[in-house]
Structure formats: C-alpha cells, structure tokens
C-alpha positions as CSV (number, residue, x, y, z in Angstrom):
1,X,-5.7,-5.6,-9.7
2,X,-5.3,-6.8,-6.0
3,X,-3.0,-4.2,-4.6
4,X,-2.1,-0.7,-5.3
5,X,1.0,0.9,-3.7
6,X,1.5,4.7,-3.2
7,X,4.9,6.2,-2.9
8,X,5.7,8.1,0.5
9,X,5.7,10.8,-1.9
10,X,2.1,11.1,-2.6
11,X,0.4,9.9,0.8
12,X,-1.2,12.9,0.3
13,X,-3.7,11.5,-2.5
14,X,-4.9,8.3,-0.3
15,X,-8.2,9.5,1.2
16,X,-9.3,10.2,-2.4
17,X,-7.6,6.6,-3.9
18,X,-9.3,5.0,-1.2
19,X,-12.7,6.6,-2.1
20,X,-11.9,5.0,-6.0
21,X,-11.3,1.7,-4.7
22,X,-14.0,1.5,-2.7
23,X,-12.6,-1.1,-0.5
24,X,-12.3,-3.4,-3.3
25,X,-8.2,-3.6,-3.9
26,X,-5.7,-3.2,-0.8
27,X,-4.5,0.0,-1.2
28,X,-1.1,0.7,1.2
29,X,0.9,3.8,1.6
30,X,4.6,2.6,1.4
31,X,7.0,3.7,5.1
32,X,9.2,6.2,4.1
33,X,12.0,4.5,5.3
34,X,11.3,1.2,3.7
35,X,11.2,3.4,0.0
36,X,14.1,5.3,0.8
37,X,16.1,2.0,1.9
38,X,14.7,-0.1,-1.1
39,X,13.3,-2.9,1.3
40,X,11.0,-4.7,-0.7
41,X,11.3,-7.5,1.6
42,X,9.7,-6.0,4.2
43,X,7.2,-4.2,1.6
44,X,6.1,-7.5,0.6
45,X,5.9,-9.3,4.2
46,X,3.0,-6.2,5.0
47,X,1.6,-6.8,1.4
48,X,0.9,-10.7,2.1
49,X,-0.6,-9.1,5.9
50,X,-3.1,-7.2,4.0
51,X,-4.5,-9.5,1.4
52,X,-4.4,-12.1,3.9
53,X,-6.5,-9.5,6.5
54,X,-8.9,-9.1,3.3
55,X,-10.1,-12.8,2.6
C-alpha cells in the first residue's frame, strides 16, 4: 500500500497508525470539512502533495 487515509472520525488513532507504518506508507488524516463535503478532489490534490514530498 502507498497511502492510508483516516476518517476525521478516528484522528484520534494516528499517533499509534503512524508508529505501524513506521514512516513507510503516507498516512493522512482527512479535513473534516473536505469528508463532510465529499471533496475528493481536493483529497486527492493533498494525496499527490504527499507522495510527491515522499520520493
């Protein structure tokens, strides 16, 4: 896997998803806003940001 997403709804578990990755998958927490208004545009725009931060 190259990306895991986490639901606004469980932010709470990303210290310990972060520790299981161990840096090896980009891992974001997805805006509240951006879940509630379905915007996977802009969900996809800070995807492409991150895997292109990580190579």
């Amino acid at each position: 896997m190259d990306v895991v997403l986490l639901a606004p709804q469980i932010r709470f578990a990303e210290k310990e998803v972060r520790k299981t990755l161990q840096d090896k998958v980009f891992l974001m927490v997805i805006a509240s806003q951006d879940f509630g208004m379905m915007n996977a545009e802009k969900v996809m725009n800070q995807i492409q940001q991150g895997l292109s931060k990580k190579h």
